[in-house]
C-alpha positions in Angstrom: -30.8 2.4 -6.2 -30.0 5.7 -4.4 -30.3 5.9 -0.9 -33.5 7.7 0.8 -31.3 10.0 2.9 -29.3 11.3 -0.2 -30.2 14.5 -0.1 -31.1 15.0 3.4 -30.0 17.7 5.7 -27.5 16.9 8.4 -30.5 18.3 11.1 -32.8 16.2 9.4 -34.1 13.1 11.2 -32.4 9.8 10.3 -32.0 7.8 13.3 -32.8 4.3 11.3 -33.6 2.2 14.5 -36.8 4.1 15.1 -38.1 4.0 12.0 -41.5 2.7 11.9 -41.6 -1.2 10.9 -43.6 -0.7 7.7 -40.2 0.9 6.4 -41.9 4.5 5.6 -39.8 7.9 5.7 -39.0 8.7 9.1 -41.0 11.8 10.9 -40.5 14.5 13.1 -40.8 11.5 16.0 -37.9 9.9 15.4 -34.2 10.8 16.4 -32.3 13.5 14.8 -28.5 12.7 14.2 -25.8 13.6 11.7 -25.6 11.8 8.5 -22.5 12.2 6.2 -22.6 15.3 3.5 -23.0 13.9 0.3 -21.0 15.1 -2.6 -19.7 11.8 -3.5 -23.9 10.3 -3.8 -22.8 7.1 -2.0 -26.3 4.9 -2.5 -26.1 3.8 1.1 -26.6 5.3 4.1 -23.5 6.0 6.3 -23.6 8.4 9.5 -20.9 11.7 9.4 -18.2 10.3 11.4 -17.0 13.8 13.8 -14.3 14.0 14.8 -13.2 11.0 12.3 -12.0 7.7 14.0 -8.6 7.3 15.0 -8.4 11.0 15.7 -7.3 11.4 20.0 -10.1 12.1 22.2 -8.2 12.1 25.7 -5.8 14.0 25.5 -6.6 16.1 22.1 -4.8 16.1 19.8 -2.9 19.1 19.7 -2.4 18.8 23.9 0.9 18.3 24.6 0.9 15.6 26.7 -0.1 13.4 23.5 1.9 11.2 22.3 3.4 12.0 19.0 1.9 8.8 17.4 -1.5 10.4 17.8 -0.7 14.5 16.9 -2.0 15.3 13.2 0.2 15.7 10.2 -0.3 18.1 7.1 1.2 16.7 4.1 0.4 19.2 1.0 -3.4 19.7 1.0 -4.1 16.8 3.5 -4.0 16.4 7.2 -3.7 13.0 9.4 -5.6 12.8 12.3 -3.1 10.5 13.6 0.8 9.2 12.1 -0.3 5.2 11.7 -0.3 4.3 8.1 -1.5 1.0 6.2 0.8 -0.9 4.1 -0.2 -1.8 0.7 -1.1 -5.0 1.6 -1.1 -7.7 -1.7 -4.1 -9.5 -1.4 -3.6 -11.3 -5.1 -7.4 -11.6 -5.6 -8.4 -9.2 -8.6 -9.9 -10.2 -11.9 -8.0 -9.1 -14.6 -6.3 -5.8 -12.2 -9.9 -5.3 -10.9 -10.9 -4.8 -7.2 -14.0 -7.5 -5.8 -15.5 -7.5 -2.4 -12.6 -9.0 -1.1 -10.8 -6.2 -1.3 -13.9 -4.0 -0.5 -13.8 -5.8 3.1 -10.6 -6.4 3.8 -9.8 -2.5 3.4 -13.1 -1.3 4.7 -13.1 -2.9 8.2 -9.5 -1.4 8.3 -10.2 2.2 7.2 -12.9 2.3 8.9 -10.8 2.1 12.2 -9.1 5.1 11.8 -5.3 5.0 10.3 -3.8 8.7 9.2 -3.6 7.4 5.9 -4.3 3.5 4.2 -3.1 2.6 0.6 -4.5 0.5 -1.7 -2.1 -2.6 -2.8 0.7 -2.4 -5.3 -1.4 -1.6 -8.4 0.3 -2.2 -11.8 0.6 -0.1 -14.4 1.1 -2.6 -17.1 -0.9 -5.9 -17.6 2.6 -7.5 -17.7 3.4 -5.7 -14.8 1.7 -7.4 -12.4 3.3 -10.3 -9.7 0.6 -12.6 -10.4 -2.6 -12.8 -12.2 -4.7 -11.9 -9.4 -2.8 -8.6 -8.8 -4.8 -4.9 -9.0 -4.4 -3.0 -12.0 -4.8 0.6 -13.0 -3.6 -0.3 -16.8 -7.3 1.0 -18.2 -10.2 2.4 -17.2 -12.8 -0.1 -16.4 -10.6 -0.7 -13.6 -11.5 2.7 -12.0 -15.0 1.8 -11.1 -13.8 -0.4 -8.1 -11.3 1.4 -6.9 -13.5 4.2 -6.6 -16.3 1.9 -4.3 -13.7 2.2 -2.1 -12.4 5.6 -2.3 -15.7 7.2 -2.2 -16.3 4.3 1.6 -13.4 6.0 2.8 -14.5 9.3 1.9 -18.1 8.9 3.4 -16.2 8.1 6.8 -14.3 10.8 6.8 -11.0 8.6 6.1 -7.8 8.9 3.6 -6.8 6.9 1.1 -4.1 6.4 -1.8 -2.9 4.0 -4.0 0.5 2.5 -4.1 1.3 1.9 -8.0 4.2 -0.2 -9.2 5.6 -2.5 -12.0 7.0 -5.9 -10.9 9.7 -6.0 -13.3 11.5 -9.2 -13.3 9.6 -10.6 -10.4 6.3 -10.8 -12.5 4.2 -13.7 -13.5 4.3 -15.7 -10.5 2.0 -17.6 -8.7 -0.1 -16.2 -6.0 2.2 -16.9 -2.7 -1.2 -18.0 -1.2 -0.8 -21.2 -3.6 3.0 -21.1 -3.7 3.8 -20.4 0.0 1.4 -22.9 1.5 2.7 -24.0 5.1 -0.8 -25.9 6.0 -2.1 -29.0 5.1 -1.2 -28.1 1.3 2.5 -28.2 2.4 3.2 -30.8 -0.5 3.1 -28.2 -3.0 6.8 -27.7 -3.7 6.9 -28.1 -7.4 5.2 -27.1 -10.4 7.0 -28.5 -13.6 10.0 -28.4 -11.7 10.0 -25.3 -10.7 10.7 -25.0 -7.2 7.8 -23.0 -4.7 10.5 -21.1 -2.7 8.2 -18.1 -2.0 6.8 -16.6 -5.2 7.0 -18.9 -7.8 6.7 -18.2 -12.0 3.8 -18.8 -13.5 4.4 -21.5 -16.6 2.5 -22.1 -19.5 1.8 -25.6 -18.7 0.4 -26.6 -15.0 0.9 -30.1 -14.5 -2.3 -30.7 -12.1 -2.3 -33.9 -10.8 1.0 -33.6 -9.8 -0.6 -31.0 -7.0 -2.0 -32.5 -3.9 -3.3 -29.6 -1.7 -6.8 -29.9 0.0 -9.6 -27.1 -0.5 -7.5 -26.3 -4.0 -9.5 -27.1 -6.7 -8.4 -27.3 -10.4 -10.2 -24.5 -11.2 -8.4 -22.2 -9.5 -5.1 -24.2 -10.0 -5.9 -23.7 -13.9 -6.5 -19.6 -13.5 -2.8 -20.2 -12.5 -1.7 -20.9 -16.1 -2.9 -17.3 -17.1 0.5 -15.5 -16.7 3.2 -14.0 -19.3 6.8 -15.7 -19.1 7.4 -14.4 -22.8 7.2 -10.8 -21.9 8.9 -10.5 -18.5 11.0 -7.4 -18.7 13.9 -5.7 -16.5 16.6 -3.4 -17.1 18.8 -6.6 -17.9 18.4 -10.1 -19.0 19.4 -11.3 -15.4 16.9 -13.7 -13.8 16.0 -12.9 -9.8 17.4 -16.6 -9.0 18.1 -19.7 -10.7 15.0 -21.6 -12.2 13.3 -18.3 -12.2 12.6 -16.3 -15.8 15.1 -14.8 -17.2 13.4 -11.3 -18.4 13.9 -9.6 -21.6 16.0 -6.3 -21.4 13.9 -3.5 -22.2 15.0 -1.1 -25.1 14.9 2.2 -24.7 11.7 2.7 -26.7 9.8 0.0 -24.3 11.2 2.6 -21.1 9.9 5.9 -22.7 6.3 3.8 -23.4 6.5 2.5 -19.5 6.4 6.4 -18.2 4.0 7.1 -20.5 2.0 4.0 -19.2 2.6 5.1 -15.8 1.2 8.6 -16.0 -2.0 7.0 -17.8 -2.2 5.1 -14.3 -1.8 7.9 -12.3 -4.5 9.9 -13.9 -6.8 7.1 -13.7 -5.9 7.0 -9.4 -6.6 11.2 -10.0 -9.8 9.6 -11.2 -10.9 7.5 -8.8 -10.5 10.1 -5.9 -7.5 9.0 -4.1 -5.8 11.2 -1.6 -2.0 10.0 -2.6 0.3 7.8 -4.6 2.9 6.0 -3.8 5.3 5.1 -6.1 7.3 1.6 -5.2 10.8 1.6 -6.0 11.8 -1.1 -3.3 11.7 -5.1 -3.0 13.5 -6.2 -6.1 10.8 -4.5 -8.5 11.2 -2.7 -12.0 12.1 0.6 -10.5 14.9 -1.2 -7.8 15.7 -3.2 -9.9 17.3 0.3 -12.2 18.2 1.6 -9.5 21.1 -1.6 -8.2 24.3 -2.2 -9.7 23.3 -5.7 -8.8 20.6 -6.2 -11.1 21.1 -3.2 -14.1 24.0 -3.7 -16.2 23.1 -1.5 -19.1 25.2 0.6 -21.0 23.1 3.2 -22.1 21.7 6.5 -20.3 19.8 4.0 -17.9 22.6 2.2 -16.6 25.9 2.6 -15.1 26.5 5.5 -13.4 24.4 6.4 -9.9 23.1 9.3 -12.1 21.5 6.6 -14.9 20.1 4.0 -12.4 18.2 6.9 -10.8 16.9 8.2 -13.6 14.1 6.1 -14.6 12.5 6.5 -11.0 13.0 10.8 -11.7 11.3 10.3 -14.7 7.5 8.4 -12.7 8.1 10.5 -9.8 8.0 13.9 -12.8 5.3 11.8 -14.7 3.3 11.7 -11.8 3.4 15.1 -10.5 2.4 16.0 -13.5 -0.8 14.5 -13.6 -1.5 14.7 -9.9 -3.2 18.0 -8.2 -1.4 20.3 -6.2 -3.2 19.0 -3.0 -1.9 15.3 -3.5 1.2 14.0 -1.7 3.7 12.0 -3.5 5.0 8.8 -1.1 8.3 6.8 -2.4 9.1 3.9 -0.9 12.7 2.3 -1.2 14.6 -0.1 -0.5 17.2 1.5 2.5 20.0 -1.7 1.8 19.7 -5.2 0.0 21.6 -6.2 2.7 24.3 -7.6 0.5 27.1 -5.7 2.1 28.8 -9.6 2.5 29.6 -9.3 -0.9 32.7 -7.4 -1.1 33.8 -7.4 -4.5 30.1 -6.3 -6.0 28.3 -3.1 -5.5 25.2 -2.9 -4.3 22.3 -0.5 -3.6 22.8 0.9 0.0 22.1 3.4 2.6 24.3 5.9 1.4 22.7 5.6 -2.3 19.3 6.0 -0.7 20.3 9.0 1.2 21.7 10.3 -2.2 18.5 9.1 -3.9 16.3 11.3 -1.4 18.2 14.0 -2.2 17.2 13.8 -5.8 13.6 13.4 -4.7 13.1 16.0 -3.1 13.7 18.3 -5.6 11.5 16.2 -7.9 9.0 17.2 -5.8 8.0 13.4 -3.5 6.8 14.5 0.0 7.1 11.0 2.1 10.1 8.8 1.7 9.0 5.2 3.1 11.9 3.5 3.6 11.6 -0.9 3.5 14.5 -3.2 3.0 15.6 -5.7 0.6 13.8 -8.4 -2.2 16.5 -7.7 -5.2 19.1 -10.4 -4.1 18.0 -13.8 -2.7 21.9 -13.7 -1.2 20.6 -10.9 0.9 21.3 -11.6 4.6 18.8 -9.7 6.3 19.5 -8.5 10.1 16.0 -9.3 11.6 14.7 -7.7 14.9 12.2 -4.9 16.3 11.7 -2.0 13.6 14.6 -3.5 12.0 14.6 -1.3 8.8 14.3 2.2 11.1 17.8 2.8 11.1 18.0 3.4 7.4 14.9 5.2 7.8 16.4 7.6 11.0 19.8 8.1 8.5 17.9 9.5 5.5 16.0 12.0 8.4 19.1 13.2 10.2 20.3 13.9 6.4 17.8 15.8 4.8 15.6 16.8 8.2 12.7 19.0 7.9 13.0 19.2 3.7 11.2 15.5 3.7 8.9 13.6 5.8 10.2 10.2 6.2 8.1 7.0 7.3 9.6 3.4 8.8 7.8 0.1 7.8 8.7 -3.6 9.2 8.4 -5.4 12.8 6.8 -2.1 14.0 3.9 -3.9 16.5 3.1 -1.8 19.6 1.9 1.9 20.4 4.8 2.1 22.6 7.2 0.5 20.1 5.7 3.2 17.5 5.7 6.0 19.1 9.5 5.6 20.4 10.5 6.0 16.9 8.5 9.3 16.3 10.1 10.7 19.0 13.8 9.8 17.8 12.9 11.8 15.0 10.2 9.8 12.4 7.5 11.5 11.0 5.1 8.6 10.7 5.6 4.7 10.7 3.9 2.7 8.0 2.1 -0.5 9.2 1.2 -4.0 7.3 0.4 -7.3 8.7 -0.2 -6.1 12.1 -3.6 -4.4 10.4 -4.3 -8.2 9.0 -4.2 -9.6 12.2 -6.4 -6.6 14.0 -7.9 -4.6 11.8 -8.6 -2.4 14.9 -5.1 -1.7 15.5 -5.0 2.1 15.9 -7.4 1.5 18.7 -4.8 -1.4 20.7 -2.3 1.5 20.1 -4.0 4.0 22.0 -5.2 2.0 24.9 -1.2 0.9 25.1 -0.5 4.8 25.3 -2.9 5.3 27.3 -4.9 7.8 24.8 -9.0 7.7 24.8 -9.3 7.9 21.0 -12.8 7.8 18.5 -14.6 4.7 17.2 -17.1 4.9 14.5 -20.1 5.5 15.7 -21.6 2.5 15.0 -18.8 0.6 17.1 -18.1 4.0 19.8 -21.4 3.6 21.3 -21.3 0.1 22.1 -17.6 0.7 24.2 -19.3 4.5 26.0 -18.0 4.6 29.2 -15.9 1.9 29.7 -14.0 2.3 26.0 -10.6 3.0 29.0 -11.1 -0.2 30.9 -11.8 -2.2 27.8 
């Protein structure tokens, strides 16, 4: 049912709390305020959030004595009121690829706190693209409709959203790591037909249930995880991510022209929904890395081999998706800057200098934002951990290609301070994950650790109004 204030004015009177009990239309006595302009027909009420949260109150944004964390950034047709990104964060809760009010929460009490820019979760194009079962989709259309609940939330708030879309490659059909990586009570859960639960674990035909001991795990929900697709895991090689895992099924070069095609479907179904930006992932071991490392491609056709073929495939989604993307839209890639298998002396690997090549290439295939992660094609991978340990990979693509693309740092990034050190080294924005999952307020602990006065909502700025700075 549409909301009452649909078509009301911004000067008309809509101040809810001092509407008469019997629920009537409110009247020239009650409180005028701002509601938000209504192109999108949201059938809810929502006030016009201005300026939008996260943007820098004291000092403004464009003073100079603000830190660079909170400045805006243009990107194509958009601006950020502020450089704090969210990560696709995997929640593994869909139904069949579609969003539910999980997601609706968990992203709406984020987004409505005010980061630059938040993206929706690795998205598959495919249904046998997906990690698990319980992973978003964008592989046909009646999957638009929840995507767009949230889109158009962000929108009435002022807020920016996009969509990171992916294909998991040989790392697909597994179980849900909320199952498999259990560290509580359930910690028993190591095995499921013998397949070990070292992280993400495939998903088998056959779940042997009572061999499962986990408490608040039913058998229900244990049984959804028999719905995945070991028969039609696919990579660039037959070459399993570790032992006991599936080996996938080498994709011919048919199967790779109908996966671009697929891809661009998914991309004008995001154009669709209303999202502000896609992200392609090319990083952590999936389809796309997984072309793009020596370690894990060994074909012998115009997709393998040379640096030249193993990029190709992710030329061809970044053109696929420009294509089908308006003007206004900003293209995000994010890569894998090492698989940290430089141990390994006698086999190539994918590196930093292959990324910085790889940038190169993007760039003139039009990607705006190169977001630059680590690792997840190799479990030999010996990963130096620490503070914003992925930056430096991040920092060498910048110094390389400079001002010609806007590059982004993700990983162990966790204070305002910590942030906005690596901005002014030279970062154009720094991408943010499971420090939002924690605090979903977390561009506002930034600013008070920088010492910036920035907005609220205004359902939650009222409640803080003079004493948001000692608070």
């Amino acid at each position: 049912m549409p909301s009452r204030y649909l078509n009301a004015d911004e000067n008309e009177i809509v101040e809810i709390a001092n509407e008469p009990a019997s629920g009537v239309n409110c009247n020239v006595q009650c409180i005028r305020r701002l509601i938000a302009d209504d192109p999108l027909q949201i059938p809810y009420f929502t006030p016009k959030q201005t300026p939008t949260a996260g943007t820098a109150l004291v000092p403004a944004p464009h003073d100079p004595t603000t830190p660079k964390l909170f400045t805006p950034l243009s990107i194509r047709g958009i601006e950020l009121q502020n450089r704090i990104l969210l990560s696709p964060l995997c929640q593994y809760s869909a139904e069949d690829g579609h969003h539910t009010d999980w997601h609706f929460a968990h992203l709406g009490g984020i987004i409505s706190r005010g980061p630059g820019l938040s993206f929706v979760e690795a998205t598959a194009v495919t249904a046998n693209g997906r990690i698990t079962p319980e992973d978003s989709g964008l592989w046909k259309d009646s999957q638009i409709g929840p995507l767009k609940r949230i889109v158009d939330f962000a929108h009435s708030q002022g807020q920016l959203i996009g969509i990171q879309l992916s294909h998991a490659g040989r790392k697909a059909s597994t179980v849900a790591p909320w199952l498999s990586m259990n560290r509580g009570p359930g910690a028993p859960i190591k095995s499921v037909n013998g397949i070990d639960h070292d992280g993400f674990a495939p998903v088998r035909t056959l779940f042997t249930l009572p061999s499962i001991q986990a408490p608040g795990l039913t058998s229900a929900l244990l049984v959804e995880q028999r719905h995945g697709w070991p028969d039609n895991v696919v990579a660039p090689s037959a070459i399993a991510f570790k032992d006991k895992n599936i080996i996938p099924r080498e994709l011919s070069y048919d199967e790779i022209q109908s996966l671009v095609v697929a891809w661009g479907e998914a991309v004008k179904r995001a154009v669709r929904a209303g999202f502000d930006a896609i992200e392609i992932h090319g990083a952590h071991g999936y389809l796309i890395h997984e072309f793009l490392s020596p370690v894990s491609n060994k074909r012998t056709d115009e997709y393998g081999g040379s640096f030249e073929n193993r990029i190709r495939l992710a030329l061809e989604l970044v053109d696929i998706s420009r294509q089908h993307m308006t003007p206004s839209m900003p293209l995000f890639f994010r890569v894998s800057g090492t698989e940290w298998l430089e141990h390994l002396e006698n086999e190539p690997s994918w590196d930093a200098s292959q990324t910085v090549r790889l940038a190169e290439a993007l760039v003139e295939h039009g990607v705006d934002v190169l977001d630059v992660s680590s690792g997840g094609n190799d479990p030999r991978q010996q990963i130096k951990g620490g503070p914003a340990y992925q930056s430096p990979y991040a920092f060498q693509v910048k110094e390389a290609l400079g001002d010609r693309l806007l590059v982004a740092s993700v990983g162990a990034i966790t204070s305002g301070p910590q942030a906005n050190d690596l901005l002014n080294a030279g970062l154009d924005m720094v991408i943010i994950g499971r420090m939002f999952q924690k605090n979903p307020g977390l561009v506002w602990t930034f600013a008070e650790e920088l010492d910036v006065d920035v907005k609220a909502a205004h359902q939650i700025h009222w409640g803080f109004a003079g004493k948001r700075r000692r608070q």
